[in-house]
C-alpha positions as CSV (number, residue, x, y, z in Angstrom):
1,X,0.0,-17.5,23.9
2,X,3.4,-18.9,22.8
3,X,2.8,-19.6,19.1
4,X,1.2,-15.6,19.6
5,X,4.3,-14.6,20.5
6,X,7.1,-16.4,18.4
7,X,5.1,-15.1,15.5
8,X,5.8,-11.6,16.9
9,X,9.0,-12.2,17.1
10,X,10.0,-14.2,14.0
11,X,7.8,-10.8,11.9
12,X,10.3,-8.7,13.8
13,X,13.3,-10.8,13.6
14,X,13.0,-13.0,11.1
15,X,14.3,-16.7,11.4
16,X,17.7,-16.1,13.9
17,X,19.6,-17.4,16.5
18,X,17.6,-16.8,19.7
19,X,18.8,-17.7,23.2
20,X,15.1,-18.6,24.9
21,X,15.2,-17.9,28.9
22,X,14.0,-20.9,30.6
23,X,11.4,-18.9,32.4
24,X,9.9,-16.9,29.1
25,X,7.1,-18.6,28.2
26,X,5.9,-22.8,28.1
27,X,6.7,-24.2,24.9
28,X,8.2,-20.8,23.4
29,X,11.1,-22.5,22.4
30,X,9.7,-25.0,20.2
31,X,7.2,-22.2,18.5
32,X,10.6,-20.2,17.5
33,X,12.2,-23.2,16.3
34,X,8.5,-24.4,14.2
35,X,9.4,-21.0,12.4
36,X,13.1,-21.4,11.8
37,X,14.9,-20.4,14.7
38,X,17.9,-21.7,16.0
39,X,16.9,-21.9,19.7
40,X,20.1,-23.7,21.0
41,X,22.9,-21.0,19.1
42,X,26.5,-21.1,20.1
43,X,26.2,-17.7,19.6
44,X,22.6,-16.1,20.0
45,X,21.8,-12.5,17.5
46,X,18.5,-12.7,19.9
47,X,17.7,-13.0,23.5
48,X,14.2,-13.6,25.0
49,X,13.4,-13.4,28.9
50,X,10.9,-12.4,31.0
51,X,10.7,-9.0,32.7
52,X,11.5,-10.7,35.8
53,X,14.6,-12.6,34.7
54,X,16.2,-9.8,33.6
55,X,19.7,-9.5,34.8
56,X,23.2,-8.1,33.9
57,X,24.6,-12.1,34.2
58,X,22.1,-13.0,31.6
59,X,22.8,-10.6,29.3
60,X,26.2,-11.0,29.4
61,X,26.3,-14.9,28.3
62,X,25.1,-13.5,25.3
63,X,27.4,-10.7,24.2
64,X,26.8,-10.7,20.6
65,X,23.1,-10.5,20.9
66,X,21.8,-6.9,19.2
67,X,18.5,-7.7,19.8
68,X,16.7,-8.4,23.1
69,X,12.8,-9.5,23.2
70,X,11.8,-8.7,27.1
71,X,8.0,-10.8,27.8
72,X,6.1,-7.7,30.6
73,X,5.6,-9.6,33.9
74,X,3.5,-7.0,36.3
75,X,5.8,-4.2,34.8
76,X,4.8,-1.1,33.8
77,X,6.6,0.7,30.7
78,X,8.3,3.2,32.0
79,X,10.6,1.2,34.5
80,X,11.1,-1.5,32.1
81,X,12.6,1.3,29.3
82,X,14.4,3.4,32.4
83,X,16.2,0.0,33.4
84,X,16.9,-0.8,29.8
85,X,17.9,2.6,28.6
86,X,20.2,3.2,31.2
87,X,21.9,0.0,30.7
88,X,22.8,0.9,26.7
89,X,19.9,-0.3,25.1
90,X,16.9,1.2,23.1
91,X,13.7,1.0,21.1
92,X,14.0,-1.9,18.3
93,X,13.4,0.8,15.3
94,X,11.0,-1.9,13.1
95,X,9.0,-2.4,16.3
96,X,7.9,0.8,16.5
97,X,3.8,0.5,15.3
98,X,0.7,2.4,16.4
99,X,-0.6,-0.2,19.2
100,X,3.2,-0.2,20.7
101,X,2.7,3.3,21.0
102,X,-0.5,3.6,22.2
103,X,0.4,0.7,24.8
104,X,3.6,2.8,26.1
105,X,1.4,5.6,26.3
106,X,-0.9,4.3,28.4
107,X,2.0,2.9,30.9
108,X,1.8,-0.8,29.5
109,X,4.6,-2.2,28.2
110,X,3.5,-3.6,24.7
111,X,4.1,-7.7,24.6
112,X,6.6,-8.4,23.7
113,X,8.6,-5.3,23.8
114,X,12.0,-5.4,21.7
115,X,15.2,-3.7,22.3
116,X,18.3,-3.2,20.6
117,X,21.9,-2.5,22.0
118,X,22.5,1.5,21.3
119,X,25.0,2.7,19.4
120,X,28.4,4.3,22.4
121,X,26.7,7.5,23.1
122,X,23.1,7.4,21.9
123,X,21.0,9.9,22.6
124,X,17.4,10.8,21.3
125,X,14.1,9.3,20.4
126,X,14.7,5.9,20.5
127,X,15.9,5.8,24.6
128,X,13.7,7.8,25.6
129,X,10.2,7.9,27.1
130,X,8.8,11.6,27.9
131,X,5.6,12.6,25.7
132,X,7.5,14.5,23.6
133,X,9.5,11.5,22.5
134,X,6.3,9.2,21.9
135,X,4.8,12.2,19.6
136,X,7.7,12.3,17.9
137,X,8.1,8.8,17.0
138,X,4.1,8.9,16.3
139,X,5.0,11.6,13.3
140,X,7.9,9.7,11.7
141,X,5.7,6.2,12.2
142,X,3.4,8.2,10.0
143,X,6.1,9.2,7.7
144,X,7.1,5.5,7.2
145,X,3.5,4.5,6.8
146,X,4.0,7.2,3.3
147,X,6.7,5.7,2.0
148,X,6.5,3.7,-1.0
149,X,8.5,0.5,-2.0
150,X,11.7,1.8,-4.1
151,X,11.8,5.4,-2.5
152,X,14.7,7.4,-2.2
153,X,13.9,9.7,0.8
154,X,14.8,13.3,1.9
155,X,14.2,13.6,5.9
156,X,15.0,16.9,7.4
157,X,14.2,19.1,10.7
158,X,15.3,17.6,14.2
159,X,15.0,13.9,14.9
160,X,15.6,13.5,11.3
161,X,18.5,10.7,11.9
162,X,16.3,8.6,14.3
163,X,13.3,8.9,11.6
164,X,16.0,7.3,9.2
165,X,15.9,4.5,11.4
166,X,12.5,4.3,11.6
167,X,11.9,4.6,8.1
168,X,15.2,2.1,7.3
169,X,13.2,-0.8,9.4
170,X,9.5,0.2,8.8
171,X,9.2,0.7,5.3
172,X,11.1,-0.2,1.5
173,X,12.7,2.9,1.4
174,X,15.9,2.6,-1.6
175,X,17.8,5.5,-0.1
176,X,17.8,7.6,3.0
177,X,19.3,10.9,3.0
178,X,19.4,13.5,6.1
179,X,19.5,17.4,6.0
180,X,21.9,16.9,2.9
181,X,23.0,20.2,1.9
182,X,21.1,21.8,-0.7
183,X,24.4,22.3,-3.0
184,X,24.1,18.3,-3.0
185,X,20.7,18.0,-3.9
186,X,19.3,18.0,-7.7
187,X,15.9,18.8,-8.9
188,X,13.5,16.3,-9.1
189,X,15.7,13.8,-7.4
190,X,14.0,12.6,-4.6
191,X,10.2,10.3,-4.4
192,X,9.5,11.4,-1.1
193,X,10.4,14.1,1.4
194,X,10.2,14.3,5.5
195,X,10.3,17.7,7.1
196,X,9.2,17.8,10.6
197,X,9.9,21.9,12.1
198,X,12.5,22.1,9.1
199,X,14.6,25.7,9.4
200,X,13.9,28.2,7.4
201,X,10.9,30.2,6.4
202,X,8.0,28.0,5.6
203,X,6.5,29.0,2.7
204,X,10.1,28.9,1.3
205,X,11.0,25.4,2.2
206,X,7.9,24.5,0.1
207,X,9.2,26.2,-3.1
208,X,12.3,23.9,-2.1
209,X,10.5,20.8,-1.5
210,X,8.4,21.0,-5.1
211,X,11.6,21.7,-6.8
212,X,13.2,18.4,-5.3
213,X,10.2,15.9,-5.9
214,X,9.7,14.4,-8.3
215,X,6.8,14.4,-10.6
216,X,5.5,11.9,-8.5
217,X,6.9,12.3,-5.2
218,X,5.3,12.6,-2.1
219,X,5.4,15.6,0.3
220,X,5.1,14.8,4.6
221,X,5.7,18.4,6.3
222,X,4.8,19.5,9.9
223,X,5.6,22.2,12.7
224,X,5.0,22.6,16.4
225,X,2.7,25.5,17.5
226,X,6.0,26.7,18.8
227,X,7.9,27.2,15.7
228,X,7.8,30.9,15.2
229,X,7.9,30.1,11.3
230,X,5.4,28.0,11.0
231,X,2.1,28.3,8.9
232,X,-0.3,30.6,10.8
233,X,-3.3,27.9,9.9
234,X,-4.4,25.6,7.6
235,X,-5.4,28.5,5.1
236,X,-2.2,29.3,5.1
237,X,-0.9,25.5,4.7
238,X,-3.2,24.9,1.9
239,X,-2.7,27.9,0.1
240,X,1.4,27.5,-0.2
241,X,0.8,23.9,-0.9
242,X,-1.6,24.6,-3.6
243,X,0.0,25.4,-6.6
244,X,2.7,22.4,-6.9
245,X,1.0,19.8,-4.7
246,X,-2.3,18.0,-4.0
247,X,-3.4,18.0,-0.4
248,X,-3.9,14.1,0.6
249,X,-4.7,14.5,4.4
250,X,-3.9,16.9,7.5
251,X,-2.8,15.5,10.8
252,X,-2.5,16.9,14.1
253,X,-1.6,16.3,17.4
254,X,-2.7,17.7,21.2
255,X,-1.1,17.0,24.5
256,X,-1.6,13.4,25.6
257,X,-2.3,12.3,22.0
258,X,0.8,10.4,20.8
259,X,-0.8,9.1,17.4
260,X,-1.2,12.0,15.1
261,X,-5.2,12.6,14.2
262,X,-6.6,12.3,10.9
263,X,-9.2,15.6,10.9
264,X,-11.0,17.2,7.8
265,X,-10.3,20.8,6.8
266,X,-10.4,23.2,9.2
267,X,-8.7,24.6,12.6
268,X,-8.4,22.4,15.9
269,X,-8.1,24.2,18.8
270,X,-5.6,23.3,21.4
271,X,-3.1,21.5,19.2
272,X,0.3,21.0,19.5
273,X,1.7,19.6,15.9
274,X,-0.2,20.3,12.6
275,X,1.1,17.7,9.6
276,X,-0.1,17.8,5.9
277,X,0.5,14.6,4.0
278,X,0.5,16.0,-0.1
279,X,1.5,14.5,-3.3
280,X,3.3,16.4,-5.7
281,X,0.7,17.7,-9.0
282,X,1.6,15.4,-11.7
283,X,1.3,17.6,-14.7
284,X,3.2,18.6,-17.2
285,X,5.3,15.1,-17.6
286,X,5.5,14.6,-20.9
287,X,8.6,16.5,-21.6
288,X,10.3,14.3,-19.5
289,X,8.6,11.1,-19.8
290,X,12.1,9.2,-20.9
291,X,13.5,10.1,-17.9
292,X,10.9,8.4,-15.9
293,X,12.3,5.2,-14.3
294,X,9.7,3.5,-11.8
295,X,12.0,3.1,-8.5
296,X,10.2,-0.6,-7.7
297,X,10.0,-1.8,-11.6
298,X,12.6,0.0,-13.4
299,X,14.9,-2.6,-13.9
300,X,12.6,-4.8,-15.2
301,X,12.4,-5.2,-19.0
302,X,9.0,-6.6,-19.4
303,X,6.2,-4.5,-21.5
304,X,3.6,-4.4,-18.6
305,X,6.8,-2.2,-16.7
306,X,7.2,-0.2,-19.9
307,X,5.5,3.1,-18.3
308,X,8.1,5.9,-20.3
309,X,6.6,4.2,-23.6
310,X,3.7,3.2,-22.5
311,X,2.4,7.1,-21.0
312,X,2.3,10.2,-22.7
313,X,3.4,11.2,-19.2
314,X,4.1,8.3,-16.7
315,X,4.8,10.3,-13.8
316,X,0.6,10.0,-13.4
317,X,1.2,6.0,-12.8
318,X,1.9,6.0,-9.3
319,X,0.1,8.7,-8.3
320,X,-3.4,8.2,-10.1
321,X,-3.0,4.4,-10.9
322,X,-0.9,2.3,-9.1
323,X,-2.8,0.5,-5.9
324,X,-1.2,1.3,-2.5
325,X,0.6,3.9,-3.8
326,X,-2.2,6.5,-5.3
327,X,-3.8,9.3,-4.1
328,X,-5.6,7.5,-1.2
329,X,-8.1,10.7,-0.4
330,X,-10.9,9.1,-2.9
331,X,-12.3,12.6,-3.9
332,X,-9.3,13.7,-4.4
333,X,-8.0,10.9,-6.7
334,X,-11.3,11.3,-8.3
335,X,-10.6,15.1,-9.3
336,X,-7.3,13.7,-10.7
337,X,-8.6,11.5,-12.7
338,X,-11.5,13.7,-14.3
339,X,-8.6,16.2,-14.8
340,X,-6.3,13.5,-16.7
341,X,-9.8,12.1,-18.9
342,X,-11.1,15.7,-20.2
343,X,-7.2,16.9,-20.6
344,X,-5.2,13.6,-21.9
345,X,-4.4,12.8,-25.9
346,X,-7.8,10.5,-26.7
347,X,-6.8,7.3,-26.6
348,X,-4.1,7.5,-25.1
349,X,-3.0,4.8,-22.0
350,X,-3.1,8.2,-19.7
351,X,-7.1,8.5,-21.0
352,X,-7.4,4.7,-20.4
353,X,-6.4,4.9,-16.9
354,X,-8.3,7.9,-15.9
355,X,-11.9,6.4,-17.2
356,X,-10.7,2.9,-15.0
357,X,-10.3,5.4,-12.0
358,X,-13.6,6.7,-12.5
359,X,-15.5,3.7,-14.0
360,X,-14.6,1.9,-10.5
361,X,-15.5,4.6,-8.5
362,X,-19.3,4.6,-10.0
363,X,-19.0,1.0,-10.0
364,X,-18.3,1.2,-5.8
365,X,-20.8,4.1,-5.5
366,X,-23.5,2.4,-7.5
367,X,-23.9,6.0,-9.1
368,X,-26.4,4.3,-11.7
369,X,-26.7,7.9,-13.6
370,X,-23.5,8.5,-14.3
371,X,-23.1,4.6,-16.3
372,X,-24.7,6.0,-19.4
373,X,-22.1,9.2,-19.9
374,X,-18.8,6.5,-18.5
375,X,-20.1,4.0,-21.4
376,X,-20.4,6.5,-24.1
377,X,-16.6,7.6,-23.3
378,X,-15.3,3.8,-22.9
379,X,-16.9,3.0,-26.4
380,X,-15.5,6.6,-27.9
381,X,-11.8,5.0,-26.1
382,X,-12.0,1.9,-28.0
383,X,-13.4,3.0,-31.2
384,X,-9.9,5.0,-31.5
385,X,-8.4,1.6,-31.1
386,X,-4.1,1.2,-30.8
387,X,-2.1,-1.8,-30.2
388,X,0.1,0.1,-28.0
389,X,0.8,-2.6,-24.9
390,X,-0.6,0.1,-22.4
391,X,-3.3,0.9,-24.7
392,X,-4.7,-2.6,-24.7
393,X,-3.9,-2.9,-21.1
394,X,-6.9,-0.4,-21.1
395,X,-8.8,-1.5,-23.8
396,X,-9.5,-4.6,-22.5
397,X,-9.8,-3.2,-18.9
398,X,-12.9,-0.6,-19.7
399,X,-14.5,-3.4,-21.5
400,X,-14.7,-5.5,-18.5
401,X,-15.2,-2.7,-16.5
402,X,-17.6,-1.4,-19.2
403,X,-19.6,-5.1,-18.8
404,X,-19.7,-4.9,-14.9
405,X,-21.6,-1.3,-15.2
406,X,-24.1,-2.0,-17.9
407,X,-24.8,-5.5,-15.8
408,X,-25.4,-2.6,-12.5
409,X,-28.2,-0.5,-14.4
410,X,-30.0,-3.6,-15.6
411,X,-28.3,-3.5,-19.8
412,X,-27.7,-7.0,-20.0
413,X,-27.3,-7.0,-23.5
414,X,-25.0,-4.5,-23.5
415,X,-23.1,-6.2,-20.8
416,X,-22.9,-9.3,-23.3
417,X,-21.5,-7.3,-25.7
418,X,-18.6,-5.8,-23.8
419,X,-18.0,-8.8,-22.2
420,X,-17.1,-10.5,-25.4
421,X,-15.0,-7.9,-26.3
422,X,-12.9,-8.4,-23.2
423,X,-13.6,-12.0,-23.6
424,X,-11.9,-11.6,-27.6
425,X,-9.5,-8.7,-26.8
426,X,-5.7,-9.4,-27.4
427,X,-4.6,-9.3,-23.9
428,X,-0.9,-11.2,-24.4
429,X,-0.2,-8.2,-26.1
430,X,0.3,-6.8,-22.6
431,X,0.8,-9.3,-20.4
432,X,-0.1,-12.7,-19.3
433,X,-1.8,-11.4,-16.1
434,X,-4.3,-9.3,-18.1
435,X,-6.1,-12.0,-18.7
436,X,-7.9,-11.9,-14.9
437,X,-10.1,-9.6,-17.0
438,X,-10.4,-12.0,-20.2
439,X,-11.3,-14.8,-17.9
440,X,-13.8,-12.8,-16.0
441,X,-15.6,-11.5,-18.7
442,X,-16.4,-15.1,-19.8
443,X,-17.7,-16.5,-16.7
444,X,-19.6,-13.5,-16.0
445,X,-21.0,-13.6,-19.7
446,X,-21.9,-17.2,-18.8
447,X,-23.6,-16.4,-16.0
448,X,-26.0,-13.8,-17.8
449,X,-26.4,-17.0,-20.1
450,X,-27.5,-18.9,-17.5
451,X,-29.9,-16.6,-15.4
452,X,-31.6,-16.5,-19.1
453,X,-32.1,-20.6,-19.1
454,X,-29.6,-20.5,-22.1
455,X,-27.2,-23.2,-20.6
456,X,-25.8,-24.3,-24.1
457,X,-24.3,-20.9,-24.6
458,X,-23.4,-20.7,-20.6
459,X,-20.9,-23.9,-21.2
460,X,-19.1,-22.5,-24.2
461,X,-18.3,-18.9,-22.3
462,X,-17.3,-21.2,-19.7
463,X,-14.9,-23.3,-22.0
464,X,-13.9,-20.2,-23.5
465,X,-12.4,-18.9,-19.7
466,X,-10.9,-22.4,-19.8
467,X,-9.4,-22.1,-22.8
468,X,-8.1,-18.5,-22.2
469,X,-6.3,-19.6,-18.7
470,X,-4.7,-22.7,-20.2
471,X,-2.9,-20.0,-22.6
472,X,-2.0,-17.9,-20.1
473,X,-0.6,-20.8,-18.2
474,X,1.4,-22.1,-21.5
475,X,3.6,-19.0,-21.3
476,X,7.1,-17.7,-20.7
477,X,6.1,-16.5,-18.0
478,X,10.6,-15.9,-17.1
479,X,10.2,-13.6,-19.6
480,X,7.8,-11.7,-17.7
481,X,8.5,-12.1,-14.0
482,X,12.1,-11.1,-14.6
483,X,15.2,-12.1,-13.4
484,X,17.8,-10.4,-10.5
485,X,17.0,-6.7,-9.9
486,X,14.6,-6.8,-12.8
487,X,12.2,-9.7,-10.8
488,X,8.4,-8.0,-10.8
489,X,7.4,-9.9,-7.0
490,X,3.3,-9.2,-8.1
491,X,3.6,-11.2,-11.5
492,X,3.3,-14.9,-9.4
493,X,0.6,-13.8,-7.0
494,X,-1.5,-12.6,-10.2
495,X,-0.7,-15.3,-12.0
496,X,-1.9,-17.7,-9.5
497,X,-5.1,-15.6,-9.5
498,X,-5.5,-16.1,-13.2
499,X,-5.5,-20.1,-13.0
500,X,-7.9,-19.4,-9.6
501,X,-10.2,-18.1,-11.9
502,X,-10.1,-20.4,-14.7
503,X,-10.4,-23.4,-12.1
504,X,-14.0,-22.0,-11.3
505,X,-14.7,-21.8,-14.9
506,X,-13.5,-25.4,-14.9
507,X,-15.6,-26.0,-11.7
508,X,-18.8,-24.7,-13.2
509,X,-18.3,-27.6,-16.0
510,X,-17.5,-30.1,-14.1
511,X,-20.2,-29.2,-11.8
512,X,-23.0,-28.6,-15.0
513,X,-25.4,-32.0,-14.4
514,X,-26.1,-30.1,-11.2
515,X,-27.5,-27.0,-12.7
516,X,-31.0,-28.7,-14.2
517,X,-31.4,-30.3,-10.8
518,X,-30.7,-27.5,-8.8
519,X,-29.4,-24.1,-9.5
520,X,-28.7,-23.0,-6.5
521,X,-26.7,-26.2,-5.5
522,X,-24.9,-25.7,-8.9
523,X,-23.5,-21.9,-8.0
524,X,-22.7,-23.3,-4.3
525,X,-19.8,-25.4,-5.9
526,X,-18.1,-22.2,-7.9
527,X,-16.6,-19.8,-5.8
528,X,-18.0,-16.8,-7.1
529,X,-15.7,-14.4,-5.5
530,X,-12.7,-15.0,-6.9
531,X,-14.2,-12.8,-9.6
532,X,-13.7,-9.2,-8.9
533,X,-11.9,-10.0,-5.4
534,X,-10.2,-6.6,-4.9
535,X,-13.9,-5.0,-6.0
536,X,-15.0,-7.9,-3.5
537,X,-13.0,-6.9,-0.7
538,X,-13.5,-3.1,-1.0
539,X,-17.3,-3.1,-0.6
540,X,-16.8,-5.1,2.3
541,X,-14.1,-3.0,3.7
542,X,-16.5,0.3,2.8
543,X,-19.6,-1.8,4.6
544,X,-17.8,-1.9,7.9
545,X,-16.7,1.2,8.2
546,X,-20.2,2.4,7.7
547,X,-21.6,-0.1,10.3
548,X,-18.7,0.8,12.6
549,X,-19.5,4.7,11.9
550,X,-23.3,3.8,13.1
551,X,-21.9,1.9,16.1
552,X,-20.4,5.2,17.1
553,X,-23.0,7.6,16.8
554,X,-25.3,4.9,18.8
């Protein structure tokens, strides 16, 4: 339970100074230090007791401790947070998650619970423990759970300034900004905005909000049943959101439920809170496209960052592209991405991105009929050719993607053919990490070689994903990770996956006495799933829900 524990509290905290109360918890102490912590401070940022050691005395040996980490003994929530509250402390913002909630809810106190020392006066959402309070901090949990790294953030409506807390510890938000007045704002200015029973006439503060997002911001908006200016339903919702904005998800909330509920279109009877999580309709960008600074990457002067030269309109990158940030609602990101493929310049890196979107979506679906039309536009894509860095970003994307496909609907020629153009594509024209897709295409056109007994031809594909990660590793790869502001934190971890994959390559050779003998004992040694992972880890994510949806309905 300890080491459970100190890693609760050094995720929280990070490494600090941390007074340990000699009753907390065995061997707590040495846990915190394992993980950093100075657990014999002079002067302690952190204190950690049990419930049951609580005391004014203790507390005040440690007077310039902010942060207090109280460990439940037989105490329910409520008296723990009175007795806390009351003596001038509060909710640690960044500890503020969906099972805390949920635990507080029910009466539990959540283990541990954190506190912070309250600012002279505080008053709000943070010290307090009424139903109203925990549904409130449930909407602005789901606000942070929006925001994306880089944001700068527009919050507005009541509770606004404890939802910049939240947001401040919870999420990467660049800039926080609360009911600023409107003579203050500029169009297009901010990448997300919070509005939680905002003033003003609803269907207005829309028009408001689609004027200050950004191509690519995001839109979080909700009102109580009691706001008298509220949307009369979700018709009404929908309707006023539908001509700037594309409706990601509705939320709403009933008395007793803390968490906001996800629910499909349509009206809930009984409900206290409606909330509609929408991004703002990418269109029309290209006007503007050298205004377009990506708020995570911008400072970074590598080619793979280079979306204003790369897009004909690079507000769709984070919106229809990027992973994490996108359209999450699948159908909905699918839509997008048919609209951007019928509607973008042909090959374009706007076209190339829309056909990924859609290639990996029949690819997940195993939607077998559709391959046939998706190939015919891939080959159409690359036939227009264009050593634009963005464009061969694509390029050499589909034909991976392109090889995958044909391989699902039984082409295996065809999959040999894309494969070596992915395999023979320039792909340091974009970026060293591009070459995950080089490298994949020749193990995978290796393994066709050797399901066809053709192991000569199998051990050249292989040498050729050698050869292409021993490139990739030769690099200037400073060049490309950046330096300062401009540092891209992704390019390592991707890097790291493009020698993962060449090492299997490697391991297949190494390993190719084995194959005559034994097949089967030959593919045991290569690690098969480093190919595709993300692919990889979505089925499997998609199987369990399924299984977990049957579970249900049993």
């Amino acid at each position: 339970m300890s080491i459970e524990i100190a890693a609760s509290i050094v995720r929280h905290l990070g490494p600090c100074r941390i007074a340990v109360e000699a009753r907390a918890a065995p061997g707590l102490a040495a846990e915190l230090a394992l993980l950093g912590c100075d657990t014999q401070p002079v002067s302690a940022d952190a204190v950690v007791a049990a419930s049951n050691a609580l005391s004014a005395s203790l507390l005040a040996r440690h007077p310039a401790a902010r942060t207090l980490v109280v460990l439940p003994r037989q105490v329910q929530a409520a008296v723990l947070d009175a007795a806390l509250f009351e003596a001038g402390w509060r909710r640690l913002p960044s500890a503020i998650s969906v099972p805390a909630l949920l635990d507080v809810a029910r009466g539990e106190a959540p283990q541990p619970s954190f506190y912070e020392r309250a600012p002279n006066g505080y008053q709000g959402l943070l010290n307090a423990s009424d139903a109203d309070a925990l549904s409130a901090l449930g909407r602005w949990n789901l606000a942070a759970e929006r925001v994306r790294p880089g944001d700068r953030a527009l919050l507005c409506g009541p509770g606004a300034a404890d939802g910049q807390a939240l947001l401040e510890a919870r999420a990467r938000v660049a800039s926080v900004h609360v009911d600023a007045p409107a003579a203050l704002l500029a169009p297009r200015s901010f990448d997300i905005i919070v509005a939680m029973d905002a003033p003003g006439d609803w269907a207005e503060n829309l028009d408001r909000y689609a004027q200050l997002l950004k191509l690519d911001g995001r839109l979080v908006v909700g009102w109580s049943e009691d706001n008298p200016q509220k949307p009369g339903n979700w018709a009404s919702l929908h309707a006023g959101l539908s001509g700037a904005f594309l409706v990601e998800s509705q939320f709403v909330q009933a008395p007793g439920i803390i968490v906001p509920q996800d629910v499909p279109q349509g009206e809930v009877n009984g409900l206290t809170w409606r909330v509609a999580v929408a991004a703002k309709a990418p269109f029309g960008g290209e006007e503007t496209r050298a205004s377009f600074v990506h708020p995570a990457f911008g400072a970074s002067q590598a080619p793979l960052a280079g979306f204003a030269d790369g897009y004909d309109n690079p507000w769709l990158y984070r919106t229809l592209v990027q992973m994490g940030e996108r359209l999450a609602d699948e159908d909905l990101l699918v839509r997008l991405a048919e609209e951007v493929a019928s509607n973008a310049r042909p090959g374009s890196a706007d076209q190339g991105a829309a056909l990924a979107v859609l290639g990996y979506r029949v690819l997940e679906a195993r939607a077998a009929d559709v391959v046939p039309v998706l190939l015919g536009a891939f080959h159409d894509y690359w036939q227009l050719g264009g050593d634009a860095a963005h464009v061969v970003r694509w390029r050499v994307s589909l034909a991976f993607l392109a090889g995958r496909l044909a391989e699902m609907v039984g082409e295996r020629n065809v999959a040999k053919h894309w494969y070596a153009r992915a395999a023979g594509d320039d792909w340091q024209h974009f970026s060293t990490i591009l070459a995950t897709k080089a490298i994949g295409a020749a193990f995978f056109r290796a393994r066709i070689a050797l399901a066809e007994q053709d192991a000569d031809v199998a051990w050249e594909w292989f040498e050729r994903g050698v050869e292409i990660t021993l490139q990739a590793a030769g690099r200037d790869h400073r060049q490309e990770l950046g330096e300062g502001d401009g540092l891209l934190p992704f390019y390592l971890p991707e890097l790291a996956e493009v020698i993962d994959m060449g090492s299997q390559c490697a391991n297949a050779l190494a390993n190719r006495h084995l194959w005559t003998r034994d097949p089967g004992l030959f593919w045991r040694q290569v690690d098969v799933k480093r190919f595709g992972i993300a692919s990889w880890t979505l089925d499997v994510t998609k199987e369990n829900e399924r299984l977990r949806k049957q579970l249900g309905q049993a």
